[in-house]
TORDREN-761032 format. One record per residue (C-alpha): residue number from 1; x, y, z. Coordinates in steps of 0.2 Angstrom, whole numbers, plus 5000, padded with zeros to 4 digits. Layout:
! residues N
<site><k>NUM</k><xx>X</xx><yy>Y</yy><zz>Z</zz></site>
...
! end
This chain:
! residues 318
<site><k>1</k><xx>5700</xx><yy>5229</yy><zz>5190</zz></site>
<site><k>2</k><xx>5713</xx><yy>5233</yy><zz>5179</zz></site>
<site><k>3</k><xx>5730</xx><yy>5243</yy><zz>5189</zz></site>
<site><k>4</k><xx>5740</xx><yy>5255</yy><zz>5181</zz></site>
<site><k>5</k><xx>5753</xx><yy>5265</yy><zz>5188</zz></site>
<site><k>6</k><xx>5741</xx><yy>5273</yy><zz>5200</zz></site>
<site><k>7</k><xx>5753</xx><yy>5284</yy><zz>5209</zz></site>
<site><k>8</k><xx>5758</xx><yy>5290</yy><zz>5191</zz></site>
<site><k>9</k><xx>5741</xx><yy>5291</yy><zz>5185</zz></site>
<site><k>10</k><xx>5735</xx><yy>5301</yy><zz>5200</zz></site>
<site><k>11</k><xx>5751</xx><yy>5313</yy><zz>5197</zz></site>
<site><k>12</k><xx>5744</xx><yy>5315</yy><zz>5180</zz></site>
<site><k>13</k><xx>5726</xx><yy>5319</yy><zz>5183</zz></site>
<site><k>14</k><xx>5729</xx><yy>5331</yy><zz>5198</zz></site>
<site><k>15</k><xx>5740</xx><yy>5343</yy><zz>5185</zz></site>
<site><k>16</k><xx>5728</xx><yy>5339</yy><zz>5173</zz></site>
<site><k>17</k><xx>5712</xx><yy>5344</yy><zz>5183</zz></site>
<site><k>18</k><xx>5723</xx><yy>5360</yy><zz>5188</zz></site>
<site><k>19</k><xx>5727</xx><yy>5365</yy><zz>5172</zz></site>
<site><k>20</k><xx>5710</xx><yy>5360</yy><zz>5163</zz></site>
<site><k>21</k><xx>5717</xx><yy>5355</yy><zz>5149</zz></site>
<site><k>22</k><xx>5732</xx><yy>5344</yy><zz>5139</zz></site>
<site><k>23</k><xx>5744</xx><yy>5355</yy><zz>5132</zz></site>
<site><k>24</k><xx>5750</xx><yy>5364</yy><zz>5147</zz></site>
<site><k>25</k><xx>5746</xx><yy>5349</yy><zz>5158</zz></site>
<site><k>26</k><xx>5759</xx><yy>5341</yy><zz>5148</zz></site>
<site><k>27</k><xx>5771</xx><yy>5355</yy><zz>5150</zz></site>
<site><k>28</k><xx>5770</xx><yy>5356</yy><zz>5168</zz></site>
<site><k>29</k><xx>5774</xx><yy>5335</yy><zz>5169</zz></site>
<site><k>30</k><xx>5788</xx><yy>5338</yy><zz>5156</zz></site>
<site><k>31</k><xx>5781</xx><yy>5327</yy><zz>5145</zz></site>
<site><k>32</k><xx>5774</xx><yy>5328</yy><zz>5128</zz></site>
<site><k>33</k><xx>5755</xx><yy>5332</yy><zz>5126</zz></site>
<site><k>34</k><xx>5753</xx><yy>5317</yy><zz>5114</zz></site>
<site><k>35</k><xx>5760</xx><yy>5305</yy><zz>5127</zz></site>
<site><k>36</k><xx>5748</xx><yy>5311</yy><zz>5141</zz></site>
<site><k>37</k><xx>5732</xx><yy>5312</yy><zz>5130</zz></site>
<site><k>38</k><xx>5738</xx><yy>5293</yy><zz>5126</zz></site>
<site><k>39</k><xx>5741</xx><yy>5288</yy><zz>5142</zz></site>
<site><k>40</k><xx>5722</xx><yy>5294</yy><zz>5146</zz></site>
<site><k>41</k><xx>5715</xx><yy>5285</yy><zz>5133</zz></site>
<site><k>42</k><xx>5725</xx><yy>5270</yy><zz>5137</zz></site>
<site><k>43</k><xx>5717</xx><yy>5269</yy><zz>5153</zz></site>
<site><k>44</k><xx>5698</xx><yy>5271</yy><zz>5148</zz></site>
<site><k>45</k><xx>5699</xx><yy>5259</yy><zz>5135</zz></site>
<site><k>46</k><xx>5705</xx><yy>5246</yy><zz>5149</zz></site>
<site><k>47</k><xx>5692</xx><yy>5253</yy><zz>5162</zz></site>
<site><k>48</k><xx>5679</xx><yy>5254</yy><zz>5148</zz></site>
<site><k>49</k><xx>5673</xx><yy>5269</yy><zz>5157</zz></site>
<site><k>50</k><xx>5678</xx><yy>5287</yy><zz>5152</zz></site>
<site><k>51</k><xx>5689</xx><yy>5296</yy><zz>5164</zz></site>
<site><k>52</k><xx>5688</xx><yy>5313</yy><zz>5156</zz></site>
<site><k>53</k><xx>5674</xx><yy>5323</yy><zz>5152</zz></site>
<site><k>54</k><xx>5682</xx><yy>5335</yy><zz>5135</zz></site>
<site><k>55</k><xx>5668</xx><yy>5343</yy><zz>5133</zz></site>
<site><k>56</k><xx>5668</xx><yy>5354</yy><zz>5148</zz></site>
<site><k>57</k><xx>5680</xx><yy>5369</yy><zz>5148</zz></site>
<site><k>58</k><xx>5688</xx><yy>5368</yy><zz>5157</zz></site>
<site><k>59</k><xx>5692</xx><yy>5349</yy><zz>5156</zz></site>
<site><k>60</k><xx>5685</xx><yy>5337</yy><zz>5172</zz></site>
<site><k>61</k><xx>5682</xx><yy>5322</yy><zz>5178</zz></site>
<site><k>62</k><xx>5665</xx><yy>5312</yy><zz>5174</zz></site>
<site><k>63</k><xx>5658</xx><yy>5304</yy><zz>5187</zz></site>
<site><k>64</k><xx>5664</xx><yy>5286</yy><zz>5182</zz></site>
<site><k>65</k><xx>5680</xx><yy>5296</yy><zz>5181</zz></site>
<site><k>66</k><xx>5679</xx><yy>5303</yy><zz>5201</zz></site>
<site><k>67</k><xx>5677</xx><yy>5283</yy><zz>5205</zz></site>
<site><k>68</k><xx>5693</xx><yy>5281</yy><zz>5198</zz></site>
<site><k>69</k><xx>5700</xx><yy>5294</yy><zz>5205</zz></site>
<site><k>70</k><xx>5695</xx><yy>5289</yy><zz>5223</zz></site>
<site><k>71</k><xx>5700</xx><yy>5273</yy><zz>5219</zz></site>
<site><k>72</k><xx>5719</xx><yy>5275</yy><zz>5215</zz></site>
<site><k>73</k><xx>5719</xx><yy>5287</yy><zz>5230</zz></site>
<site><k>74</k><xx>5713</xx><yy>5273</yy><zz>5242</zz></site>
<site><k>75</k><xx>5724</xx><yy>5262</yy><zz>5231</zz></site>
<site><k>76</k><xx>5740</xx><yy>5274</yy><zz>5237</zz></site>
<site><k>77</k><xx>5735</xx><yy>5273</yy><zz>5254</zz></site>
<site><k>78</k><xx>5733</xx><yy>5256</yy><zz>5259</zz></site>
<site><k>79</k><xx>5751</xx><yy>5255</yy><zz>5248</zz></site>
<site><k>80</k><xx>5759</xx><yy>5267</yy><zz>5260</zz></site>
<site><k>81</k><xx>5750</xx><yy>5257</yy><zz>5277</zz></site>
<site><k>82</k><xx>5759</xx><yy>5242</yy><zz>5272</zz></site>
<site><k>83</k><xx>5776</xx><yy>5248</yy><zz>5269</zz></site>
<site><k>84</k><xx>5773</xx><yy>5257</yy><zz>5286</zz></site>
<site><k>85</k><xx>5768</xx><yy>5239</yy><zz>5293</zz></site>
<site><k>86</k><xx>5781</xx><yy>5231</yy><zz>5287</zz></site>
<site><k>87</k><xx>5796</xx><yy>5240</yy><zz>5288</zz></site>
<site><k>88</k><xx>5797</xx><yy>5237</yy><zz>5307</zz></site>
<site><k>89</k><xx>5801</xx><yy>5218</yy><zz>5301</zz></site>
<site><k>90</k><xx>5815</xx><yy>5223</yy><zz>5291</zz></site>
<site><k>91</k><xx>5832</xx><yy>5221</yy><zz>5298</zz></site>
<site><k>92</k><xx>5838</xx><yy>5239</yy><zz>5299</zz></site>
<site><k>93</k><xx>5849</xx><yy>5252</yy><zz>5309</zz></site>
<site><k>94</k><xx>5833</xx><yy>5262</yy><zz>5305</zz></site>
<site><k>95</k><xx>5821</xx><yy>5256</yy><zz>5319</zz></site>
<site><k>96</k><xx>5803</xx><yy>5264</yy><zz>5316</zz></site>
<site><k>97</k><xx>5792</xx><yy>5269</yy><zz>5332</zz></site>
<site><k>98</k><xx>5775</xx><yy>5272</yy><zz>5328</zz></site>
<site><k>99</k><xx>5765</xx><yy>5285</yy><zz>5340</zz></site>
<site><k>100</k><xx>5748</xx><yy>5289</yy><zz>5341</zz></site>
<site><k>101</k><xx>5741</xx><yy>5307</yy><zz>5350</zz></site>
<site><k>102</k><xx>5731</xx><yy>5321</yy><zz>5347</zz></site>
<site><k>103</k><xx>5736</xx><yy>5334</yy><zz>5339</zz></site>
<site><k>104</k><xx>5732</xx><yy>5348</yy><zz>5353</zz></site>
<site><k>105</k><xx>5743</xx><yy>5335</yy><zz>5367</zz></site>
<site><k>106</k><xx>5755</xx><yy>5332</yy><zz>5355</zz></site>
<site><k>107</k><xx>5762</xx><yy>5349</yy><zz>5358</zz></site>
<site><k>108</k><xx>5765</xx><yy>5348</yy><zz>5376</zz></site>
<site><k>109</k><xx>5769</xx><yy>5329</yy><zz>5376</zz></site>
<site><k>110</k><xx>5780</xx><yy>5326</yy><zz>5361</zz></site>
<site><k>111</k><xx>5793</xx><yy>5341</yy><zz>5365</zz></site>
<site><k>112</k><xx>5798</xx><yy>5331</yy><zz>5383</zz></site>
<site><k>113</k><xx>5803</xx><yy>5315</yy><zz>5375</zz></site>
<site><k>114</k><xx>5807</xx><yy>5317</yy><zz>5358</zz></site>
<site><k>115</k><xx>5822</xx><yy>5326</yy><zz>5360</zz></site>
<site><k>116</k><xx>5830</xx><yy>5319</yy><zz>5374</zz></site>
<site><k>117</k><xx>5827</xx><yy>5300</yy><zz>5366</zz></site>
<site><k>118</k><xx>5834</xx><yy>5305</yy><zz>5348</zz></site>
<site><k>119</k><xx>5850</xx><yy>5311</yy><zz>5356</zz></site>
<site><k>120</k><xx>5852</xx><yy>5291</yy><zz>5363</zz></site>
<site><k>121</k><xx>5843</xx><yy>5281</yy><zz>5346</zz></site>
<site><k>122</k><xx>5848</xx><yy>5298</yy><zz>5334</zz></site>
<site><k>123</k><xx>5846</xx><yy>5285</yy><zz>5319</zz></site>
<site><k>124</k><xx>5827</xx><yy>5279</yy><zz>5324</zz></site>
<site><k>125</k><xx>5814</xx><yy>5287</yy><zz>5313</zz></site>
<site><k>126</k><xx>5796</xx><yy>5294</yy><zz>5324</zz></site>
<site><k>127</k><xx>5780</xx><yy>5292</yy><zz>5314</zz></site>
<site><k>128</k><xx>5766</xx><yy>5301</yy><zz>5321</zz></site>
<site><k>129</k><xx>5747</xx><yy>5299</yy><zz>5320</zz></site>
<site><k>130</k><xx>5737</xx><yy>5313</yy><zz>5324</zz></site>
<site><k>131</k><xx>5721</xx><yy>5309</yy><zz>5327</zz></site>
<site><k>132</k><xx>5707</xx><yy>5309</yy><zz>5340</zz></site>
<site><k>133</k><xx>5709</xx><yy>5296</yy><zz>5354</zz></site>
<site><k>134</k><xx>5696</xx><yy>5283</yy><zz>5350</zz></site>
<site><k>135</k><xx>5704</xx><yy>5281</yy><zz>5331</zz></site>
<site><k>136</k><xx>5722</xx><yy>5279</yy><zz>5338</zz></site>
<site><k>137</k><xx>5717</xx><yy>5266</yy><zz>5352</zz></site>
<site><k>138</k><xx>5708</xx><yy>5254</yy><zz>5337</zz></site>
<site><k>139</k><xx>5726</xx><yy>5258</yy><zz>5326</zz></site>
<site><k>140</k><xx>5738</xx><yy>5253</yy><zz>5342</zz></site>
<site><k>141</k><xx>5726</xx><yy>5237</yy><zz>5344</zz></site>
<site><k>142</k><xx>5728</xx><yy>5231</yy><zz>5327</zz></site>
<site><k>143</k><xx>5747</xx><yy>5234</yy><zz>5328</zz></site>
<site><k>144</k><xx>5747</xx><yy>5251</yy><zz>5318</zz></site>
<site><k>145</k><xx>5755</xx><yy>5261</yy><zz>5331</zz></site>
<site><k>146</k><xx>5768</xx><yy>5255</yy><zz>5343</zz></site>
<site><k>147</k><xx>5765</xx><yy>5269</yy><zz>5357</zz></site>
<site><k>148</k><xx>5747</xx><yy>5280</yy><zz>5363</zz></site>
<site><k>149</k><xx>5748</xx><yy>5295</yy><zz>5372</zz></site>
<site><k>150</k><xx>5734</xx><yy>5302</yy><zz>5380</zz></site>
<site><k>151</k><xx>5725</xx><yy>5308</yy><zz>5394</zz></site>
<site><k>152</k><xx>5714</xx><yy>5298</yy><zz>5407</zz></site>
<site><k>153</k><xx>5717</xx><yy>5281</yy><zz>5405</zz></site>
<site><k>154</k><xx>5698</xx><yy>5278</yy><zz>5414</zz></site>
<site><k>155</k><xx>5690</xx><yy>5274</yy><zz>5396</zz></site>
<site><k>156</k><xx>5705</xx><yy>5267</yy><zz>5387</zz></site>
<site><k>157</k><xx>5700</xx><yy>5250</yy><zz>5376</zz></site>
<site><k>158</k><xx>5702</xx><yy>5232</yy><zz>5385</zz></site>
<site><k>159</k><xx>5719</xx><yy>5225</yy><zz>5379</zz></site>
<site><k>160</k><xx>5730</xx><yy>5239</yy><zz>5382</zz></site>
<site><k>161</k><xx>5743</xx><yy>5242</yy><zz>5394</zz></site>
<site><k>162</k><xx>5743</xx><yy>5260</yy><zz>5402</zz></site>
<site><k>163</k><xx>5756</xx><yy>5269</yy><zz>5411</zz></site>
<site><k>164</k><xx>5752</xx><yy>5285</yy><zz>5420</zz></site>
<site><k>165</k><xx>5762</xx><yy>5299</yy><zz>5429</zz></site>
<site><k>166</k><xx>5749</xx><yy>5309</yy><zz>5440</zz></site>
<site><k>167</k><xx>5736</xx><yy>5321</yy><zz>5440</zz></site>
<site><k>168</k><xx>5735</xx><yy>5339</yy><zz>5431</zz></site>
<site><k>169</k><xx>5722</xx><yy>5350</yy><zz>5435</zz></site>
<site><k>170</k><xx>5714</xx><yy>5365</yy><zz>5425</zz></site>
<site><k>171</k><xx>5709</xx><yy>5382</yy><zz>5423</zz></site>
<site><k>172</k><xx>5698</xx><yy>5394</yy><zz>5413</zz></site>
<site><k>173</k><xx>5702</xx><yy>5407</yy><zz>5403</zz></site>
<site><k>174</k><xx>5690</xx><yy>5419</yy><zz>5406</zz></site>
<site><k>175</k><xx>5691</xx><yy>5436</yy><zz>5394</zz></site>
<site><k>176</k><xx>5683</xx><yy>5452</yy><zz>5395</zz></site>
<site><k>177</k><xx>5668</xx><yy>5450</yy><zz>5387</zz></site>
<site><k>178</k><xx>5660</xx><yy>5438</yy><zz>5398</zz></site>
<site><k>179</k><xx>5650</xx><yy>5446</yy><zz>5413</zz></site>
<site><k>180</k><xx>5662</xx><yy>5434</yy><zz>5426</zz></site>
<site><k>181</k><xx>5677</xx><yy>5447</yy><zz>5418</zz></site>
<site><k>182</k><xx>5686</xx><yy>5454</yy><zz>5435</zz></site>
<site><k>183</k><xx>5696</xx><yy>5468</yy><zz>5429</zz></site>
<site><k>184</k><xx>5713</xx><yy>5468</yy><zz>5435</zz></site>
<site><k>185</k><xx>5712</xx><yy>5452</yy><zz>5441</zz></site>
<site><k>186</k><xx>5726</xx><yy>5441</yy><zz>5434</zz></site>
<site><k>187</k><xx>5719</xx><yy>5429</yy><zz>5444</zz></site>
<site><k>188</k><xx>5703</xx><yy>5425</yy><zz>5452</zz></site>
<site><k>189</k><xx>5702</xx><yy>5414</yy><zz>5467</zz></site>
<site><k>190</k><xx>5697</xx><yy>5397</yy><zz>5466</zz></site>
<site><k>191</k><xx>5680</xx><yy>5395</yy><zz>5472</zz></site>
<site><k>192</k><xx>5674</xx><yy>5410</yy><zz>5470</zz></site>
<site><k>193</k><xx>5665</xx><yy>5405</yy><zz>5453</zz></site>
<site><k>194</k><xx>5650</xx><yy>5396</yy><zz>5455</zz></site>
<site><k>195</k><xx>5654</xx><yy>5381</yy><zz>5440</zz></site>
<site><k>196</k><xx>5636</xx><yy>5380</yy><zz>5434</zz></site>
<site><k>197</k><xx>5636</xx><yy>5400</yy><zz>5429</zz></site>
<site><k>198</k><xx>5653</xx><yy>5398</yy><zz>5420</zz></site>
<site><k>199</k><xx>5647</xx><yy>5383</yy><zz>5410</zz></site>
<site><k>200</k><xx>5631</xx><yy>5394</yy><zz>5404</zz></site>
<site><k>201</k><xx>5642</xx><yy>5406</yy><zz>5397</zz></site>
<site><k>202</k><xx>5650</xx><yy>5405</yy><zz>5380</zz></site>
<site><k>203</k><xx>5661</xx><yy>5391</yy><zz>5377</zz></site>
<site><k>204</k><xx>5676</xx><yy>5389</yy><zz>5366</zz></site>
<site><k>205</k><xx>5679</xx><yy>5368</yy><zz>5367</zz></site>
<site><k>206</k><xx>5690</xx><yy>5353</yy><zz>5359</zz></site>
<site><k>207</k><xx>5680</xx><yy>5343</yy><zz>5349</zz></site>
<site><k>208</k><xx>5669</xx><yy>5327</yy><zz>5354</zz></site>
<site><k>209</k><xx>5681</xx><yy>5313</yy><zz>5356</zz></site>
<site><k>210</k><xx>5696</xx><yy>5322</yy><zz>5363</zz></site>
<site><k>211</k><xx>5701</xx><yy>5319</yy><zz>5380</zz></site>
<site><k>212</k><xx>5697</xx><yy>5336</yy><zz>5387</zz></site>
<site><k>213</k><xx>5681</xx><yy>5336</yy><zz>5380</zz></site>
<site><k>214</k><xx>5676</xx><yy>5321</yy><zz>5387</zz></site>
<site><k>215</k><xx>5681</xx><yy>5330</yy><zz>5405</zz></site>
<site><k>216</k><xx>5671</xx><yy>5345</yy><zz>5399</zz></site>
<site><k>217</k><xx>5656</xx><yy>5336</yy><zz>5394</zz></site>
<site><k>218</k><xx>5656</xx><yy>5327</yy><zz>5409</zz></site>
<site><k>219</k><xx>5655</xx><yy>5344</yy><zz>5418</zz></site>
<site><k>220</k><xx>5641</xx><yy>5348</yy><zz>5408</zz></site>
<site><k>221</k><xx>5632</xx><yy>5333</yy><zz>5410</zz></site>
<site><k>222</k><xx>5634</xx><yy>5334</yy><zz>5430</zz></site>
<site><k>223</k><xx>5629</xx><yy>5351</yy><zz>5430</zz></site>
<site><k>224</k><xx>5614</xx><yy>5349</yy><zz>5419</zz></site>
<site><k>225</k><xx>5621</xx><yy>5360</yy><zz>5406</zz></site>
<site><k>226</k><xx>5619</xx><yy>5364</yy><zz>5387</zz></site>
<site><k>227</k><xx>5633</xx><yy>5371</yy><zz>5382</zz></site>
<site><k>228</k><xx>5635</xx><yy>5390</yy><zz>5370</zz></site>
<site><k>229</k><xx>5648</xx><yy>5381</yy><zz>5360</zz></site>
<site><k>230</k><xx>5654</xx><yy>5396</yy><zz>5348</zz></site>
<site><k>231</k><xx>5667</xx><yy>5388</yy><zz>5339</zz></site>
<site><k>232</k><xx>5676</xx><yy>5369</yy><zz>5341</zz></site>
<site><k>233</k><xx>5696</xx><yy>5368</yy><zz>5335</zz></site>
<site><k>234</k><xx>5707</xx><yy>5351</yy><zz>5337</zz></site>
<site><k>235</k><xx>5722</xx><yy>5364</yy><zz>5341</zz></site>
<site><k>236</k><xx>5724</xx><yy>5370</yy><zz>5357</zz></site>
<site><k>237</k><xx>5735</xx><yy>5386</yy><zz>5353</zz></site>
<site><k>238</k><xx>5719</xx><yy>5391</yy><zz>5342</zz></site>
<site><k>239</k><xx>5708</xx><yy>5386</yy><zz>5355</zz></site>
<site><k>240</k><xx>5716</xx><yy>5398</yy><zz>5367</zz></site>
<site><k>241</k><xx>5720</xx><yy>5414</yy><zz>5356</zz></site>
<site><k>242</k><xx>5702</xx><yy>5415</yy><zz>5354</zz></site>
<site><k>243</k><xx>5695</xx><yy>5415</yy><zz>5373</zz></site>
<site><k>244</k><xx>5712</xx><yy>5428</yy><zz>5375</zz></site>
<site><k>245</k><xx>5704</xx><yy>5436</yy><zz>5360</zz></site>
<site><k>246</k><xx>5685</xx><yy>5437</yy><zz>5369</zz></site>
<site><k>247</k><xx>5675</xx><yy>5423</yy><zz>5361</zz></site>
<site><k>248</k><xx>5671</xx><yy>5413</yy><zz>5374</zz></site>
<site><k>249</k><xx>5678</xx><yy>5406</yy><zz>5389</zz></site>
<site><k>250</k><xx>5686</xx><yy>5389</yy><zz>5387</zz></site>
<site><k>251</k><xx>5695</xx><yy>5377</yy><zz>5400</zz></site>
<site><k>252</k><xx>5712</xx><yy>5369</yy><zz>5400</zz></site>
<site><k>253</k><xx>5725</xx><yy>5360</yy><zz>5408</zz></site>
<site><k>254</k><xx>5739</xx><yy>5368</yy><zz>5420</zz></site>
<site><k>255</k><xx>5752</xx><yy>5361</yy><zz>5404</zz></site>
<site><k>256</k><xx>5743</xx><yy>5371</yy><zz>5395</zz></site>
<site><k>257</k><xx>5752</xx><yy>5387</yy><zz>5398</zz></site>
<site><k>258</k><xx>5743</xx><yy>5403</yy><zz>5397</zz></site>
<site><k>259</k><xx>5753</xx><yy>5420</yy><zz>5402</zz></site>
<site><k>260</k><xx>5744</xx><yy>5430</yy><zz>5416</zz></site>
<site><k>261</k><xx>5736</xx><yy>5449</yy><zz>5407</zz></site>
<site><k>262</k><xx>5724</xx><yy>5458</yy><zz>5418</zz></site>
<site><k>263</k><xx>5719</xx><yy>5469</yy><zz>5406</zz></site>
<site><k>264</k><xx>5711</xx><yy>5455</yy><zz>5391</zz></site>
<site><k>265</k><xx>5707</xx><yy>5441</yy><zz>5403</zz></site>
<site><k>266</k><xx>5706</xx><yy>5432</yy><zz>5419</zz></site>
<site><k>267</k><xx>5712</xx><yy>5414</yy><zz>5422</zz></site>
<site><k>268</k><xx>5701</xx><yy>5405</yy><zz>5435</zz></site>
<site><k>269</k><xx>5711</xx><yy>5389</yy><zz>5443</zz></site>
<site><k>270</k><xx>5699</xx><yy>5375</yy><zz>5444</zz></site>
<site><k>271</k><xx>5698</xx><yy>5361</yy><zz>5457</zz></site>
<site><k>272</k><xx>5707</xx><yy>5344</yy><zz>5453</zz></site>
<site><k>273</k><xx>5691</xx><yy>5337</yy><zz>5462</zz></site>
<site><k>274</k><xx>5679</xx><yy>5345</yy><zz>5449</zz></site>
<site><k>275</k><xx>5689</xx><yy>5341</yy><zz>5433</zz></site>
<site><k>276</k><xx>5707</xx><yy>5334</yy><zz>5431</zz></site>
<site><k>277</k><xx>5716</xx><yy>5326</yy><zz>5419</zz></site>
<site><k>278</k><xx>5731</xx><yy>5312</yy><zz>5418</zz></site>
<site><k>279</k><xx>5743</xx><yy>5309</yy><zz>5406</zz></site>
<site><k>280</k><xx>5747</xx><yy>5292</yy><zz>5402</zz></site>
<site><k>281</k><xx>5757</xx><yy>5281</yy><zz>5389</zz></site>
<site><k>282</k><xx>5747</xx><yy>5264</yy><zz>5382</zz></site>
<site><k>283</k><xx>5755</xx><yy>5247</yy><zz>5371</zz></site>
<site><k>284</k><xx>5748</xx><yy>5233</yy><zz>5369</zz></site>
<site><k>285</k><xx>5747</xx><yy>5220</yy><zz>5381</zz></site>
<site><k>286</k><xx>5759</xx><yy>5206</yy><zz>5382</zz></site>
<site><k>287</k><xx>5769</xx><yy>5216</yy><zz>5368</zz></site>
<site><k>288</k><xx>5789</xx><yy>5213</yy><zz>5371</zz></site>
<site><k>289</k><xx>5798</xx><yy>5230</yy><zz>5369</zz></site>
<site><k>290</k><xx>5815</xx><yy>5232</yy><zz>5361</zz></site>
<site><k>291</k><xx>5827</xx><yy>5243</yy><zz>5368</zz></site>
<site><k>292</k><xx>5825</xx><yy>5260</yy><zz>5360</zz></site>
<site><k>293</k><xx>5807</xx><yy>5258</yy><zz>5363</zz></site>
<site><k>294</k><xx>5811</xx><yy>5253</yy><zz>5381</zz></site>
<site><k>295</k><xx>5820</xx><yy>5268</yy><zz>5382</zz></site>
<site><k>296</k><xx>5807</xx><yy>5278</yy><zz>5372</zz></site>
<site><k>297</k><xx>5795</xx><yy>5274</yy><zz>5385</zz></site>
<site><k>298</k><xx>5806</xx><yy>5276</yy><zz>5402</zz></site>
<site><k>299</k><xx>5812</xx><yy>5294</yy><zz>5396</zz></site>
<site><k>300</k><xx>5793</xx><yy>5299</yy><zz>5391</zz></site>
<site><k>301</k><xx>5787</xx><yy>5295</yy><zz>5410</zz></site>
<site><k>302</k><xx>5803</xx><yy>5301</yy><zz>5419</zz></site>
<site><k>303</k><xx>5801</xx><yy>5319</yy><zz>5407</zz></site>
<site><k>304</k><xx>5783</xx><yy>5318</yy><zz>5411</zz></site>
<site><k>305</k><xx>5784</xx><yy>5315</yy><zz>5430</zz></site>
<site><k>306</k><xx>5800</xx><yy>5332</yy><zz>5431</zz></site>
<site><k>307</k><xx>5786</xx><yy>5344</yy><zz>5421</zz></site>
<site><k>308</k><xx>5771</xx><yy>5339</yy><zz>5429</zz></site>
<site><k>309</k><xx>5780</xx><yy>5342</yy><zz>5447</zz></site>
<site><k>310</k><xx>5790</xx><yy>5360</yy><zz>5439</zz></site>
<site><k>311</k><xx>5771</xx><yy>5363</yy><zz>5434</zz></site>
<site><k>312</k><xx>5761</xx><yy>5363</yy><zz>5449</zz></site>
<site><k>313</k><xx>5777</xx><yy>5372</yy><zz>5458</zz></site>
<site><k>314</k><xx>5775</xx><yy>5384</yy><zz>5449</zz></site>
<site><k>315</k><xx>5754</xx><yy>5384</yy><zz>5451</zz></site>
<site><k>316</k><xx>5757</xx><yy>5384</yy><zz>5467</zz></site>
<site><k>317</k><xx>5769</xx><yy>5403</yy><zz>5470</zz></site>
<site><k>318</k><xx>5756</xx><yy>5409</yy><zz>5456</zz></site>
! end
């Protein structure tokens, strides 16, 4: 297939399909109408498909023209995958350290290393990968990331090392509109819930393939339960704002802070024997680290290790 400057003929077709037609397509590329409408032409007459349809007002794409399109999108994306790739090659004071987490875990995870190890390797850049667990574990396995953080290690894929740093266990935000609502009640006592009647109530959860849905789900499967699932959210501060707010009740970690407020919710502590979570970091195996990413790992478990012990202290006077 012929290739031309696919990141400049996507640039050109994006403000063309935002502006519906040439003229003021041109204008916003700074460059003359003519030039553009050329460059167009150029490229169907290669193709020998045609890319725009003129007829519509205002202009779009035909549907030979949206295969293009997806094509020098992918195009752009497997270009920027192998500069990622091999830029860790290249001899540089710039050292690259790939991470994979979820979104939601990244907020609690990344804030305890990140700063501590930019302040010893200031000139090493961090990409992140934000995606659900399974996706990232195939990505460190194929040398795509250099680093997975994530929560219990049981399920992890066979050729990764894991390093873990304890348990953490979890709570439920239980707000006002649910018939378990104790007013007053910062806090309920554990125990005093039965499980299998929280669970039938209505649930605001992660999605399927995080790690604390997978602990939740296997609640519900022990307990013979399907779920009222009101609303799923990859993001854990959405997640919470709307059991605080009354949509449903949802359970989280202890990292997951919550402030106590009587008066809009309860928070119900939860038995590490009935669901916990553990934090872990995972390479691959066999895989020889270098010094910052040495240093990358050692200050993620030691930072881990001091917040998971100030956390459940502070559990424990709650």
């Amino acid at each position: 297939m012929p290739k031309p400057d696919s990141i400049n003929m996507l640039r050109f077709l994006d403000v063309l399909l935002k502006h519906g037609n040439f003229t003021r397509a041109a204008k916003d590329l700074y460059i003359s109408q003519p030039y553009l409408t050329q460059t167009i032409k150029n490229a169907e007459q290669k193709l020998g498909i045609q890319i725009i349809n003129r007829e519509s007002v205002p202009l779009s794409l035909t549907s030979a023209g949206r295969v293009y399109y997806q094509y020098l999108t992918t195009l752009e994306n497997q270009k920027d995958a192998f500069h990622k790739q091999i830029n860790q090659y290249r001899t540089s004071a710039h050292q690259v350290i790939r991470i994979g987490v979820l979104s939601s875990l990244g907020s609690y995870l990344l804030p305890l290393v990140l700063p501590d190890f930019l302040q010893v390797h200031p000139t090493t850049k961090i990409e992140l990968t934000e995606d659900i667990s399974e996706h990232n574990e195939q990505r460190l396995l194929h040398n795509e990331l250099d680093f997975l953080l994530g929560q219990n290690p049981e399920t992890i894929a066979p050729g990764l090392t894991i390093h873990d740093r304890g348990k953490d266990s979890y709570y439920a935000i239980i707000p006002r509109t649910s018939a378990l609502y104790q007013p007053e009640q910062d806090f309920i006592n554990p125990g005093t819930i039965n499980i299998n009647t929280l669970l039938r109530e209505k649930l605001v959860l992660s999605p399927r393939g995080s790690s604390i849905r997978r602990q939740v789900d296997y609640l519900l499967q022990k307990y013979n339960v399907a779920p009222k699932t009101i609303v799923e959210s990859t993001n854990i501060v959405t997640i919470t704002e709307l059991a605080t707010a009354g949509l449903g009740i949802t359970l989280l970690p202890n990292s997951v802070v919550t402030r106590p407020n009587a008066a809009q919710y309860n928070l119900y502590p939860l038995s590490e024997s009935l669901i916990s979570l553990n934090y872990f970091i995972a390479l691959r195996e066999n895989r020889t680290l270098s010094q910052s990413e040495q240093d990358f790992m050692t200050i993620f478990l030691t930072n881990l290790e001091t917040s998971m012990a100030t956390i459940n202290i502070q559990n424990t006077k709650g």
